[in-house]
Backbone as numpy.savetxt, mean C-alpha at the origin, in Angstrom:
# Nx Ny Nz CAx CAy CAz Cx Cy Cz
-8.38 11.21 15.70 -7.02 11.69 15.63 -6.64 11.94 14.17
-6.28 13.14 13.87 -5.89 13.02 12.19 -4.41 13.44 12.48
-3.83 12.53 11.39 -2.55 12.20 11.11 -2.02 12.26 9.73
-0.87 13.65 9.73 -0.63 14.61 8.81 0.40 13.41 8.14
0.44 13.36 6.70 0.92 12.36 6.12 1.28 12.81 4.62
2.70 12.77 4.29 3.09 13.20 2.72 3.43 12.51 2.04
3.57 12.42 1.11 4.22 11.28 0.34 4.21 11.98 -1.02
5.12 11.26 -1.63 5.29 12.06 -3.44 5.42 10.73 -4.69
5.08 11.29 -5.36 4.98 9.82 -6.34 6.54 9.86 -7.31
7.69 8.48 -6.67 8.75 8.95 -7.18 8.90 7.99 -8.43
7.90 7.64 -8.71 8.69 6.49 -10.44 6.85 6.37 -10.70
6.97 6.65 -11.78 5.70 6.65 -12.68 5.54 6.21 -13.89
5.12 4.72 -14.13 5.63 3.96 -15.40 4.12 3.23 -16.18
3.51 4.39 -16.13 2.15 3.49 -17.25 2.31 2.87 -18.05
1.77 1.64 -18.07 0.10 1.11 -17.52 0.55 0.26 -16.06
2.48 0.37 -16.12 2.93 -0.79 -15.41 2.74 -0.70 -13.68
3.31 0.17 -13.59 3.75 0.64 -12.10 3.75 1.85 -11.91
3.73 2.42 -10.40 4.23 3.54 -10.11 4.40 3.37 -7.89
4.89 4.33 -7.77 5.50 4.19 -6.66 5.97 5.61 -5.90
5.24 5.20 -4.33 5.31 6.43 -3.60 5.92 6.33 -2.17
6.71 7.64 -1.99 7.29 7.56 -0.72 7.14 8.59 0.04
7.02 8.26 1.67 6.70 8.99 2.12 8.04 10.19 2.45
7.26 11.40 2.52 8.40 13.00 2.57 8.14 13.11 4.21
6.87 13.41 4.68 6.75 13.25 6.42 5.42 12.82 6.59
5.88 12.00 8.10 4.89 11.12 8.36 5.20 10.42 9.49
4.42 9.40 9.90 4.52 8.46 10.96 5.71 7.53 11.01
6.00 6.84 9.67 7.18 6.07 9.52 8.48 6.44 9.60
9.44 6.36 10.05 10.84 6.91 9.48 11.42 6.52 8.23
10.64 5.36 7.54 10.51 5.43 6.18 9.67 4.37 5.34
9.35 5.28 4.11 7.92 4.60 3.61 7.89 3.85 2.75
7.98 2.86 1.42 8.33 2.95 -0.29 7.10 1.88 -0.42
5.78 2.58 -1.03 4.95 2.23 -1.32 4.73 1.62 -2.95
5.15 0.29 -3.43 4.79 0.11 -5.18 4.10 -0.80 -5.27
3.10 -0.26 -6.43 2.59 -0.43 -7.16 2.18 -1.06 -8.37
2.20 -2.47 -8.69 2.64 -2.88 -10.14 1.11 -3.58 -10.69
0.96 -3.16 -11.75 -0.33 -3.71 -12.75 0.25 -4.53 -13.78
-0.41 -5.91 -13.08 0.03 -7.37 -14.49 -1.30 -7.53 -14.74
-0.97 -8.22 -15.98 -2.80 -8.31 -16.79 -3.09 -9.54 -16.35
-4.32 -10.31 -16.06 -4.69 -11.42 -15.38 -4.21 -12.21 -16.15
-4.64 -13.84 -15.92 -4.14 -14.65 -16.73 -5.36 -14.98 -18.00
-6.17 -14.40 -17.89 -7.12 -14.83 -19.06 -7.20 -13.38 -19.97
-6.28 -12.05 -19.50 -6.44 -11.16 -20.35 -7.79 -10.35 -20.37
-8.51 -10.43 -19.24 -9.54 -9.53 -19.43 -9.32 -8.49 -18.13
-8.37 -8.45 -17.85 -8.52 -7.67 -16.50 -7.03 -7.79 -16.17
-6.81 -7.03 -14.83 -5.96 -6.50 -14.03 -5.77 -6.87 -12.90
-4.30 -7.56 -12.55 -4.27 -7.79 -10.80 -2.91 -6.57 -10.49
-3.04 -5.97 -9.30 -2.92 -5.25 -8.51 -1.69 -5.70 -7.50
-0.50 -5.54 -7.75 0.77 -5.90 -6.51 1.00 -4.79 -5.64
1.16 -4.87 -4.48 1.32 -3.92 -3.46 2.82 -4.73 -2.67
3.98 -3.64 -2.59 4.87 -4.15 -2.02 4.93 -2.72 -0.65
5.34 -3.04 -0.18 5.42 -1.46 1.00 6.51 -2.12 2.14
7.96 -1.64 1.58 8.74 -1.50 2.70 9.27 -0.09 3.43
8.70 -0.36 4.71 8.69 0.61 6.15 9.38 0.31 7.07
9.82 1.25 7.99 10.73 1.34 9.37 9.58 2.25 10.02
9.81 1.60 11.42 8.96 2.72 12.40 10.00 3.79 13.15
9.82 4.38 13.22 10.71 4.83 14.08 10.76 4.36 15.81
11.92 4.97 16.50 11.83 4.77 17.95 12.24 2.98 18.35
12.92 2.89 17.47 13.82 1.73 17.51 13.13 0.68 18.34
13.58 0.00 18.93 12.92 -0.90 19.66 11.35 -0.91 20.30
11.42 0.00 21.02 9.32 0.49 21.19 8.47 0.48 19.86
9.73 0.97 18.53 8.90 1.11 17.66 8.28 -0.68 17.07
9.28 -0.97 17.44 9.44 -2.84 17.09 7.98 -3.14 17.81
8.07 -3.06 18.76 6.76 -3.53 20.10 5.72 -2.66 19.46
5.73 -1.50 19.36 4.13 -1.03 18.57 3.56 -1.61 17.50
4.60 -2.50 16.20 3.79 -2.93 15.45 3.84 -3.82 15.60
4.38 -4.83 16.38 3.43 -5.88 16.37 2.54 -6.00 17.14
2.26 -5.40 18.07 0.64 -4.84 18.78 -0.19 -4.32 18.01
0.08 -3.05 17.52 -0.89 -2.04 16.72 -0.61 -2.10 15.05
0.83 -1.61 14.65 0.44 -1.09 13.48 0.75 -1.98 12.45
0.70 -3.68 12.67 0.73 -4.08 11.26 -0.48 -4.28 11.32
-1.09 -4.79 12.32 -2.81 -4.73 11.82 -3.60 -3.88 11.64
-3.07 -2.56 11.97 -3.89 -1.10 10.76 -3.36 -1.65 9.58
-2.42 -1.83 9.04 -1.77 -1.59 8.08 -2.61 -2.96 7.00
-2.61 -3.95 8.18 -3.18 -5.16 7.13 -5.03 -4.52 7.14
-5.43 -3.83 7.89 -6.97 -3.30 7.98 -6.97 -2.68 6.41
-5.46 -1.82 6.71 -6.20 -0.45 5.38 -5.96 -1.19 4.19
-4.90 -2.31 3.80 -5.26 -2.77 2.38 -6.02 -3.92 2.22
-7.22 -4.45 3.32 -8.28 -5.04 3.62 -9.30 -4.48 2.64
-9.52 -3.09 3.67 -10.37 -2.14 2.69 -10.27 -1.47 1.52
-9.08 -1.70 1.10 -8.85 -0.96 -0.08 -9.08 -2.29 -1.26
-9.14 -3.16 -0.91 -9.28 -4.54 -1.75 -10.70 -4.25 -2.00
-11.70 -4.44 -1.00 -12.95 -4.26 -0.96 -13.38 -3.05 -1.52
-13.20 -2.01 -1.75 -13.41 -0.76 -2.24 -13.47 -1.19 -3.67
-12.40 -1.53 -4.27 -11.91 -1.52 -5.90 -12.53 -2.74 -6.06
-12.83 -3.91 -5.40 -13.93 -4.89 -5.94 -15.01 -4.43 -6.10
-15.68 -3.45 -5.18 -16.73 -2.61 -5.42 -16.77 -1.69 -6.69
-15.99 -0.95 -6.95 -15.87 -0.47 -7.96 -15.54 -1.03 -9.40
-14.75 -2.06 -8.97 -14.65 -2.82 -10.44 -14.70 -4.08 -9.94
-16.10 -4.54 -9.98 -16.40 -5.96 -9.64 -15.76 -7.03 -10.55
-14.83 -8.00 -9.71 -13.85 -8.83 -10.75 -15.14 -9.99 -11.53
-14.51 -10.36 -12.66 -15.36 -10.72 -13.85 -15.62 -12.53 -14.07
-16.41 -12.89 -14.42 -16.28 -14.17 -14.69 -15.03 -15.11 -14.60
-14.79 -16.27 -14.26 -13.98 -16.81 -14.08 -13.49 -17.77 -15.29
């Protein structure tokens, strides 16, 4: 099933943050941020993800996620953890 999805990047604050919302999509509304704090030993980067959403369809929409879509939702930043450890394998402790 592919599922047409927009979003625009509305606050863009390097190295700190940035933050995206969805324009159309599945949610009736999206606000995806972003914030980069430096670890506590200064060699690296931890990663905050805040994402407040509404489903639409009011009440059914209530009953779909807690059946289905918070656990896509906890799946996709599962994998997205695992991806960027892959890519930037975190460092000595």
């Amino acid at each position: 099933m592919t599922l047409r999805w927009v979003t625009r990047i509305t606050r863009w604050s390097p190295p700190d943050a940035f933050e995206d919302v969805q324009e159309s999509g599945p949610y009736a509304s999206w606000t995806h941020t972003h914030r980069f704090v430096p670890d506590e030993q200064g060699r690296g980067v931890v990663m905050h993800d805040r994402v407040a959403y509404a489903l639409p369809f009011g009440f059914l929409g209530r009953i779909v996620h807690r059946l289905l879509v918070r656990r896509q939702l906890e799946a996709i930043f599962d994998y997205r953890e695992r991806a960027i450890d892959e890519i930037f394998p975190p460092g000595p402790p």
